[in-house]
C-alpha positions as CSV (number, residue, x, y, z in Angstrom):
1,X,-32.8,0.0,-105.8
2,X,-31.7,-1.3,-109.3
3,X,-27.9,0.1,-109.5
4,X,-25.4,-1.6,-111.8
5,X,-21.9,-2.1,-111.0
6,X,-20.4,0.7,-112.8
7,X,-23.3,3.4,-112.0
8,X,-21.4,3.0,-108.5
9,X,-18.7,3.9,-110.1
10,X,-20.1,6.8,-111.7
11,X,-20.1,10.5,-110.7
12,X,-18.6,13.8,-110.6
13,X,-15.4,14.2,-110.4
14,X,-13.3,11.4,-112.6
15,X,-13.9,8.2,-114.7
16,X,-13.0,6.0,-111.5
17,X,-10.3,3.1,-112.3
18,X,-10.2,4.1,-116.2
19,X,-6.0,4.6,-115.3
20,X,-6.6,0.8,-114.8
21,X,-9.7,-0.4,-116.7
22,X,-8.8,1.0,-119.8
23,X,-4.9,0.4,-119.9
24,X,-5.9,-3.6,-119.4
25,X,-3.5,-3.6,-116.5
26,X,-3.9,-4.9,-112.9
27,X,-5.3,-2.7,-110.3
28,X,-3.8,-2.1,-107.3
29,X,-5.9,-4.0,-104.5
30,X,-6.1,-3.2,-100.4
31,X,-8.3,-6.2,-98.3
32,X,-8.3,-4.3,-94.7
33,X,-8.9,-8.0,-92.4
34,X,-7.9,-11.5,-92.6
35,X,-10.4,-13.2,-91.3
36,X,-13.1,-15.9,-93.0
37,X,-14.0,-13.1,-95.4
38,X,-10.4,-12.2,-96.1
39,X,-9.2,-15.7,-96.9
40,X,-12.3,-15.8,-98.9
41,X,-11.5,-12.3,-101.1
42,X,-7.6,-13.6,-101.5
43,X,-8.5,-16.9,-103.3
44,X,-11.4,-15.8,-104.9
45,X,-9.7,-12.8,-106.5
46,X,-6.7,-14.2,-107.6
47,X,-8.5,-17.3,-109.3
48,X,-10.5,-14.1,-111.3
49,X,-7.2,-13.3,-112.6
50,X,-6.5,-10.6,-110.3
51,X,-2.8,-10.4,-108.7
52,X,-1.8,-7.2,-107.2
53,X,-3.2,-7.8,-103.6
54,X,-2.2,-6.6,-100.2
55,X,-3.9,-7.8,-96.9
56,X,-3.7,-5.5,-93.6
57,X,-4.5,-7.1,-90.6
58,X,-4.4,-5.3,-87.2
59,X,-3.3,-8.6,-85.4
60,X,-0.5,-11.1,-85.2
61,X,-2.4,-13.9,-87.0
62,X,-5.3,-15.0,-89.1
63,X,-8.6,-16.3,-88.0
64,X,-11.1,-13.1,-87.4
65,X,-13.6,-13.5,-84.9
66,X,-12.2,-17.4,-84.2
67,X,-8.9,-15.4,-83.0
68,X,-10.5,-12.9,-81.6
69,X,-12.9,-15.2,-79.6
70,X,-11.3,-18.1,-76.7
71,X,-14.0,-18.4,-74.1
72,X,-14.6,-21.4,-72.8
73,X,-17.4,-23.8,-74.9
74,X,-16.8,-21.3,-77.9
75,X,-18.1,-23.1,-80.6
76,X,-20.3,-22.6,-84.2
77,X,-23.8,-23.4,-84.1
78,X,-23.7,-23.7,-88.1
79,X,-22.8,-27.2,-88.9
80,X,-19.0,-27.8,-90.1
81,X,-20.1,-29.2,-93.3
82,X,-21.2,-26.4,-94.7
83,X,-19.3,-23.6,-92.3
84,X,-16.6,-24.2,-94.7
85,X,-14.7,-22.8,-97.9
86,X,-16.1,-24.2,-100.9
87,X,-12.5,-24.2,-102.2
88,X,-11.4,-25.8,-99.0
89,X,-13.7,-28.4,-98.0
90,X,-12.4,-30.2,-94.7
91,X,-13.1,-34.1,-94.2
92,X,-11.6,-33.6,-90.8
93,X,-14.0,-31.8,-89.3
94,X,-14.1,-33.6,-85.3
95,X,-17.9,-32.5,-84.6
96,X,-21.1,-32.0,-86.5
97,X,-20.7,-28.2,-85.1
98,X,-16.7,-27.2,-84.3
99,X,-15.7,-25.8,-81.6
100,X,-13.5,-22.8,-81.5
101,X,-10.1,-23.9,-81.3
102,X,-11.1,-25.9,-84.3
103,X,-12.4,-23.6,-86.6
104,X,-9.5,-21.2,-85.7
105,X,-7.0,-24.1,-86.6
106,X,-8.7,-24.7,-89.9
107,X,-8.6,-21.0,-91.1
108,X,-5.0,-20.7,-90.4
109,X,-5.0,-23.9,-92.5
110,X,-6.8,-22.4,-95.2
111,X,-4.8,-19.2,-95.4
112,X,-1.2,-21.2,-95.5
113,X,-2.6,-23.8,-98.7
114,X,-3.4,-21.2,-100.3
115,X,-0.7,-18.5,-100.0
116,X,-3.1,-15.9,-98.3
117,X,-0.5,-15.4,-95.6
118,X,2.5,-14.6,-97.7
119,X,0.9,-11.3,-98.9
120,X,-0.6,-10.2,-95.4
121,X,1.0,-7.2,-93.5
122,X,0.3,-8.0,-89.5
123,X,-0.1,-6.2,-87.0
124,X,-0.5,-3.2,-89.1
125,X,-3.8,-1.2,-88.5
126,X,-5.5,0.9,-91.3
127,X,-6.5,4.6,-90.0
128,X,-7.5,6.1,-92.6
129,X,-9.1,5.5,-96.2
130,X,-9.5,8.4,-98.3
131,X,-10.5,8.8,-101.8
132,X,-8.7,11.1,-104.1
133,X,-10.2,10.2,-107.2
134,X,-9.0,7.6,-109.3
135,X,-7.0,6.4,-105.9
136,X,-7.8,5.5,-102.6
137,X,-5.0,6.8,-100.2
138,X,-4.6,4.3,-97.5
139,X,-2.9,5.1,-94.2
140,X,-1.7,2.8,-91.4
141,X,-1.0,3.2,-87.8
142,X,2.3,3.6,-88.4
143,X,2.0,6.2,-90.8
144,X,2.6,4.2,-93.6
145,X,0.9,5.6,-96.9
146,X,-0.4,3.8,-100.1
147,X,-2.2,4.1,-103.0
148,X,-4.4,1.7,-104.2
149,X,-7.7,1.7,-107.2
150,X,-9.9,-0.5,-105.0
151,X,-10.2,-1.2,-101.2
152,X,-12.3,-4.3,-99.7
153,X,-13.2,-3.8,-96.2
154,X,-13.1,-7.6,-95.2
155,X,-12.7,-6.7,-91.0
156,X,-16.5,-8.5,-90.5
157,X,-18.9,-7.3,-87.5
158,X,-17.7,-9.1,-84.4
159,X,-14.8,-7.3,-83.9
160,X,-15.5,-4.1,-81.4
161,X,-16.6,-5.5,-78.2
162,X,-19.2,-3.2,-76.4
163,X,-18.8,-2.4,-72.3
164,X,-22.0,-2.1,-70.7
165,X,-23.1,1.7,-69.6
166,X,-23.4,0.6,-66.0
167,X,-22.2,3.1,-62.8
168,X,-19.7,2.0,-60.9
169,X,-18.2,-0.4,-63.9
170,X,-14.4,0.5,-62.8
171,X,-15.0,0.1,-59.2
172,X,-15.3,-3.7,-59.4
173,X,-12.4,-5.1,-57.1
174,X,-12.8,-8.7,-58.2
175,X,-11.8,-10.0,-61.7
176,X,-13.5,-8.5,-64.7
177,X,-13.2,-9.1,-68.5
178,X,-15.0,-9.0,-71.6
179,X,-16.2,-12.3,-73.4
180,X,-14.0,-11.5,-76.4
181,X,-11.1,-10.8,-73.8
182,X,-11.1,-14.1,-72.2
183,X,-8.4,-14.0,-69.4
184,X,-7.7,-17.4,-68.7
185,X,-5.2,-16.5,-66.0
186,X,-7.7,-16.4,-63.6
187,X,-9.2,-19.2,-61.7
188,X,-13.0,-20.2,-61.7
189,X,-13.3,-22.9,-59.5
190,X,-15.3,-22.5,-56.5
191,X,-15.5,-19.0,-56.6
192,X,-18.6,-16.6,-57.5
193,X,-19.4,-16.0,-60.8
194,X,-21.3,-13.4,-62.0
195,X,-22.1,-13.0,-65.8
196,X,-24.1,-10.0,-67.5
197,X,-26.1,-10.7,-70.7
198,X,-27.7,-14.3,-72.1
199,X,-27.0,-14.3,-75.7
200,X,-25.2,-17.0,-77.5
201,X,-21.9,-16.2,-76.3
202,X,-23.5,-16.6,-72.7
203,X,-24.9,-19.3,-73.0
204,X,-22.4,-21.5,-74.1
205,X,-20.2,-20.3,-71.4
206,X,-22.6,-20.7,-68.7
207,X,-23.3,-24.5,-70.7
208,X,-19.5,-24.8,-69.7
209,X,-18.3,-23.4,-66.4
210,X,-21.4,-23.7,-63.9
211,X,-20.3,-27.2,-62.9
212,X,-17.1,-26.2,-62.2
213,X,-17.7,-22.3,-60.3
214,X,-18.9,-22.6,-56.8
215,X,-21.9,-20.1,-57.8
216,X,-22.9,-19.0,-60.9
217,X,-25.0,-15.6,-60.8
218,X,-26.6,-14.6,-64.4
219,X,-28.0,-11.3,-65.3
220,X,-30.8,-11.2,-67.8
221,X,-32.1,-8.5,-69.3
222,X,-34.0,-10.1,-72.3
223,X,-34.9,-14.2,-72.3
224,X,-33.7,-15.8,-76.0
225,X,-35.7,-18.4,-77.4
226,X,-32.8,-21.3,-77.5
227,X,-33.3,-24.5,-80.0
228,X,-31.7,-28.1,-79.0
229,X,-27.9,-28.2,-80.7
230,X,-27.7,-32.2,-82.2
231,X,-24.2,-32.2,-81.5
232,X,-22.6,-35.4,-82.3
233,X,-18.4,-36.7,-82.7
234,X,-17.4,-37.7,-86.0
235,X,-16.2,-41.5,-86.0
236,X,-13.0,-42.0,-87.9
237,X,-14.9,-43.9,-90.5
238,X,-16.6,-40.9,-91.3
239,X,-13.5,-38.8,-92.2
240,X,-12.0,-41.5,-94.2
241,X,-15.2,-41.7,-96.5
242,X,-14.8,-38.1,-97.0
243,X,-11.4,-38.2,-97.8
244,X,-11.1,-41.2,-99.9
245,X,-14.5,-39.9,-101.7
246,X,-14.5,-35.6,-101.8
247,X,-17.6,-35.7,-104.0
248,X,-19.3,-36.8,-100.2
249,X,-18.0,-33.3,-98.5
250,X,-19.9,-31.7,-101.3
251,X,-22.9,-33.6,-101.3
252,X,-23.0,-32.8,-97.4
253,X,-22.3,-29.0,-97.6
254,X,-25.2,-28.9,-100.4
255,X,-27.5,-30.9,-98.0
256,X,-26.9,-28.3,-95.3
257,X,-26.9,-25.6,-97.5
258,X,-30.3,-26.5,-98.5
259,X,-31.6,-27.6,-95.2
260,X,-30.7,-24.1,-93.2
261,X,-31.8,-22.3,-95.4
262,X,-35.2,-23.8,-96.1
263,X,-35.6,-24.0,-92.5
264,X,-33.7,-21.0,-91.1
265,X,-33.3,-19.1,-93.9
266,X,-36.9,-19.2,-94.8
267,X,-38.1,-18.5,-91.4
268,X,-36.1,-14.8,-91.3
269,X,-37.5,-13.8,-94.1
270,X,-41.4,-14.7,-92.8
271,X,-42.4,-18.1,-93.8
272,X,-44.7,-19.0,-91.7
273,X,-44.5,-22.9,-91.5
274,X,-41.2,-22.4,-91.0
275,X,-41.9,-20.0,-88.6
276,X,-44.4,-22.3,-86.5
277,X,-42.3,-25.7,-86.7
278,X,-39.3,-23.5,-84.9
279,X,-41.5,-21.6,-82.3
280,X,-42.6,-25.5,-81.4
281,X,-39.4,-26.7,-81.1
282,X,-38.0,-23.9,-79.3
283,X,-41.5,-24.0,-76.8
284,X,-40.5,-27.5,-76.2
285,X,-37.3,-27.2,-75.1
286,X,-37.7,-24.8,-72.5
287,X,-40.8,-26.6,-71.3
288,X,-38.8,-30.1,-71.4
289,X,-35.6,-29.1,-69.8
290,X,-37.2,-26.4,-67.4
291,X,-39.8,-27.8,-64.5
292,X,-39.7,-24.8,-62.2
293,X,-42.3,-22.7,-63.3
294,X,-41.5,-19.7,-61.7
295,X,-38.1,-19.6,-63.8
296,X,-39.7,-20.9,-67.0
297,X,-41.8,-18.1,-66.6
298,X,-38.6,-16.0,-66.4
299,X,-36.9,-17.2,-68.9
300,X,-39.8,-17.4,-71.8
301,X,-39.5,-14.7,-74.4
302,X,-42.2,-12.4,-74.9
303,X,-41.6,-12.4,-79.0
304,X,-41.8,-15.0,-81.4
305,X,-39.0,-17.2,-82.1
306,X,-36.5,-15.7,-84.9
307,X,-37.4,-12.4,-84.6
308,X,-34.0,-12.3,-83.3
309,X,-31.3,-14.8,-84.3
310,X,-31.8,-18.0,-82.6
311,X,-29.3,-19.1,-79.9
312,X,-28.6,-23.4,-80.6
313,X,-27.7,-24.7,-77.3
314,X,-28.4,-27.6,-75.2
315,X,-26.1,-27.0,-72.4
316,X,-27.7,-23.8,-70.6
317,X,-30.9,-24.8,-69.4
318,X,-28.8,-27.9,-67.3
319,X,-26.6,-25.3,-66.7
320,X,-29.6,-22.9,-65.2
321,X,-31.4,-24.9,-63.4
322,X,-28.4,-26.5,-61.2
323,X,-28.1,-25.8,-57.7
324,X,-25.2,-23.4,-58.0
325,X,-27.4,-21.5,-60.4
326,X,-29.2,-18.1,-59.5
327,X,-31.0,-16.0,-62.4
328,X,-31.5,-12.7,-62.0
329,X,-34.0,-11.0,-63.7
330,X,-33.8,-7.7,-61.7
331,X,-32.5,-4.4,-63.2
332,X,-28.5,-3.9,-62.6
333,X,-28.6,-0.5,-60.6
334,X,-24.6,-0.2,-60.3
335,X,-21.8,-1.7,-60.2
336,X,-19.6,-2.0,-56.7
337,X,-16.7,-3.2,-55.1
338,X,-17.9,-6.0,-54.3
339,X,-20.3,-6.9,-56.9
340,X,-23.6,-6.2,-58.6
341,X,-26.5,-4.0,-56.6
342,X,-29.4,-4.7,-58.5
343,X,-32.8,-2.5,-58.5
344,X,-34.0,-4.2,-55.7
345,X,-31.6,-2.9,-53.4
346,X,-29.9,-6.5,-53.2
347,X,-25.9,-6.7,-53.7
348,X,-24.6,-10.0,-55.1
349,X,-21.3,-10.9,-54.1
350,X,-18.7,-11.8,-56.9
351,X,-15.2,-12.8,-57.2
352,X,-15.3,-13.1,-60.7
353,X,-17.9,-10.8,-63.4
354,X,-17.5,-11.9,-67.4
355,X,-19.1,-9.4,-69.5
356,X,-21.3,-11.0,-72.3
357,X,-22.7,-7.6,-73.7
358,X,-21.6,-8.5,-77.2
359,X,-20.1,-6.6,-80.0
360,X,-20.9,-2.8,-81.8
361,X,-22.8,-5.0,-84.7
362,X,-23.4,-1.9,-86.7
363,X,-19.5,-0.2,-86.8
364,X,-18.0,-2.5,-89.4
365,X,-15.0,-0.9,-90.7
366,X,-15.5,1.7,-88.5
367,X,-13.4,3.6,-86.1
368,X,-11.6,3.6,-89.2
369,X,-12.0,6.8,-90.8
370,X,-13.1,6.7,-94.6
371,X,-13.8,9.6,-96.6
372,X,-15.2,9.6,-99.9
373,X,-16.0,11.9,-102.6
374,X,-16.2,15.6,-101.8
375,X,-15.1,15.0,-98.2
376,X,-17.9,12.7,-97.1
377,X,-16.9,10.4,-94.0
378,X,-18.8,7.5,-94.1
379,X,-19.8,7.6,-90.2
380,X,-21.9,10.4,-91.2
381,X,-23.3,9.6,-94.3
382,X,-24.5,6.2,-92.4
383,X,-25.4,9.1,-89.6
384,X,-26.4,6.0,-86.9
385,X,-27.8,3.3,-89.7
386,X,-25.4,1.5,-91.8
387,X,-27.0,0.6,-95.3
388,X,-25.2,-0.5,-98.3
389,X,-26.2,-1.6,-101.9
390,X,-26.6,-4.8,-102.1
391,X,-24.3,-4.9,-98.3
392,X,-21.5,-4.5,-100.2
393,X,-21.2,-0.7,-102.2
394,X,-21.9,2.5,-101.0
395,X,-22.7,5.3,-103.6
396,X,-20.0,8.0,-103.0
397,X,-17.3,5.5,-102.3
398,X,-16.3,4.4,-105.4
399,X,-14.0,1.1,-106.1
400,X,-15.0,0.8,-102.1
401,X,-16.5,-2.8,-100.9
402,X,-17.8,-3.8,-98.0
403,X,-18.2,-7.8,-97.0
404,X,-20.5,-8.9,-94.4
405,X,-21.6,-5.1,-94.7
406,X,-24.6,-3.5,-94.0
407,X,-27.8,-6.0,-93.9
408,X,-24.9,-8.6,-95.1
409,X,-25.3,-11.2,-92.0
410,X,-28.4,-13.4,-92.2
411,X,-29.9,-15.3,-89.4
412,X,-28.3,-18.5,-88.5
413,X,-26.4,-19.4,-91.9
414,X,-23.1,-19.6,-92.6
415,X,-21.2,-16.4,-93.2
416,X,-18.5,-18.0,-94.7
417,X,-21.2,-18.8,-97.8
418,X,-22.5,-15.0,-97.4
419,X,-19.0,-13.9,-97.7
420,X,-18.1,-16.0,-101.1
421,X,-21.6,-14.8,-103.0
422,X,-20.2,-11.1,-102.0
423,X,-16.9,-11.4,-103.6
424,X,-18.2,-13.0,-106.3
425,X,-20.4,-10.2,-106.3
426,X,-17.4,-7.6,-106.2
């Protein structure tokens, strides 16, 4: 698909932003999210030269998915040198790969050095978008109303948690919460755990509370092919060189930049080598830390590594194989009272069941209602499979941009990157 710039811009209807464009004045400018790709669109935009920006953020704070997110081991399994601003380069990074708390600490960071927060409106939820050509007419949850000539969904894709479709879900008597709805209130210790799903988010929580619940009861649906993390501390040595010498911090975010995506990058898109050195890796690791071969079995994929994103972890397979440890493979039949009654007529007992089912991947902006030109909602024109030119533009929503969009994520790299080459893009 070879579209320019303004051919998305083109159509029936109206010579979109000429009010703007040909006056030489500024534009009028909505980002809807202040997350990584939020910060990102503030500082790259106003560096462009453009100044009329508002933010709308449906929380109380910055941080995105690092907000959003506070289970316990939550951390990034992209390396901190280069999951980073290139703009805001941090030589304090703690850990080779941050953990949560971290990361969250550093956008906030980010977003006060570099006046993001001073033009954000919190806790105010956009509703609606709607174009009436040359304007976009924005619409909060409060009612509010605007006008603006170009909108920038920045609200990313791990945002929308997803319940499982399981009978019986409400009848649970014990303690139940989503991943991304971490209740902290309630106590783990010694009491049965029971946790649906094994994808990263799982993994790294399992990696963290089995030694501490008194039994920890994991249902998996699909095995993941999991790759050693080579996590290591920072010495204090370390953050002084990059301090006293910044041309190290980018020397270090080029060197992973390069690495992940010769390696990872590389291996998404079908390299072959690539491909074969991480099935290895992956084949090892389960073989090494695994000796039971009756749960190897169980937990060995039957795909190749990286046809789906790789989970980095070194914690779960301990974490597995302990004697608190039970995984079940069988189908979840219901939900009860009590617990789990799997497909084998068994009920498993549980004080305490975390949901790990992830987030609606594919919704983006969405339940947000945007309409563009003659009426079209952009739900339906997606009609169940999100695409976007270039993951950013969708024709029939002119002066309307979409980062980490459609086909935007890749793999294991770094969004934050992604994010910049898309506003750079815009």
């Amino acid at each position: 698909m070879n579209v320019h710039v303004n051919e998305m811009s083109a159509g029936p209807g109206a010579d979109r932003g000429a009010s703007w464009a040909k006056a030489g004045t500024q534009p009028r400018i909505a980002i809807i999210g202040v997350g990584m790709s939020g910060i990102a669109a503030v500082v790259k935009l106003r560096k462009a030269g453009y100044t009329d920006l508002t933010v709308y953020e449906k929380t109380d704070k910055v941080g995105g998915t690092w907000r959003e997110n506070q289970y316990p081991g939550l951390s990034c399994d992209v390396p901190s040198r280069w999951y980073s601003f290139s703009f805001a380069l941090n030589p304090d990074w703690t850990h080779r790969f941050s953990y949560g708390p971290e990361i969250q600490a550093y956008m906030e960071k980010t977003a006060n050095d570099f006046g993001v927060t001073d033009i954000v409106k919190f806790n105010t939820p956009v509703t609606d978008l709607t174009y009436e050509a040359p304007h976009w007419r924005l619409t909060t949850g409060a009612g509010d109303v605007e006008q603006y000539d170009i909108v920038i969904s920045a609200t990313g894709v791990l945002h929308n948690p997803v319940l499982p479709k399981i009978e019986g879900l409400d009848s649970f008597e014990g303690d139940m919460f989503h991943t991304a709805r971490w209740d902290h209130s309630v106590p783990l210790e010694g009491r049965k755990v029971g946790i649906i799903g094994t994808g990263s988010t799982a993994a790294q929580i399992i990696g963290a509370i089995t030694s501490k619940v008194g039994r920890m009861n994991v249902f998996q649906r699909t095995p993941q092919w999991m790759i050693p993390l080579p996590q290591r501390e920072y010495l204090g040595i370390t953050k002084w060189l990059m301090r006293t010498f910044p041309a190290l911090q980018k020397l270090t975010y080029n060197f992973y930049f390069k690495t992940m995506v010769k390696h990872f990058g590389q291996a998404t898109v079908g390299d072959q080598k690539e491909l074969a050195k991480i099935q290895e890796a992956c084949s090892k690791h389960l073989e090494d830390a695994v000796k039971d071969p009756e749960l190897r079995a169980k937990l060995t994929p039957d795909y190749q590594a990286a046809c789906k994103r790789l989970i980095f972890c070194s914690d779960f397979y301990p974490a597995i194989t302990s004697d608190n440890a039970n995984l079940i493979t069988e189908g979840i039949e219901r939900i009860v009272p009590e617990g789990i009654k799997t497909v084998d007529g068994k009920t498993h007992e549980l004080d305490v069941l975390v949901l790990a089912t992830g987030f609606d991947a594919t919704s983006f902006i969405l339940p947000t209602k945007v309409t563009g030109e003659n009426g079209r909602d952009l739900g339906e024109a997606w009609d169940g499979s999100p695409r976007a030119h270039r993951a950013v533009g969708m024709p029939g929503f002119p002066n309307f941009w979409m980062l980490e969009g459609p086909t935007g994520p890749v793999g294991n790299l770094s969004l934050i990157t992604i994010t910049e080459h898309q506003v750079d893009y815009v």
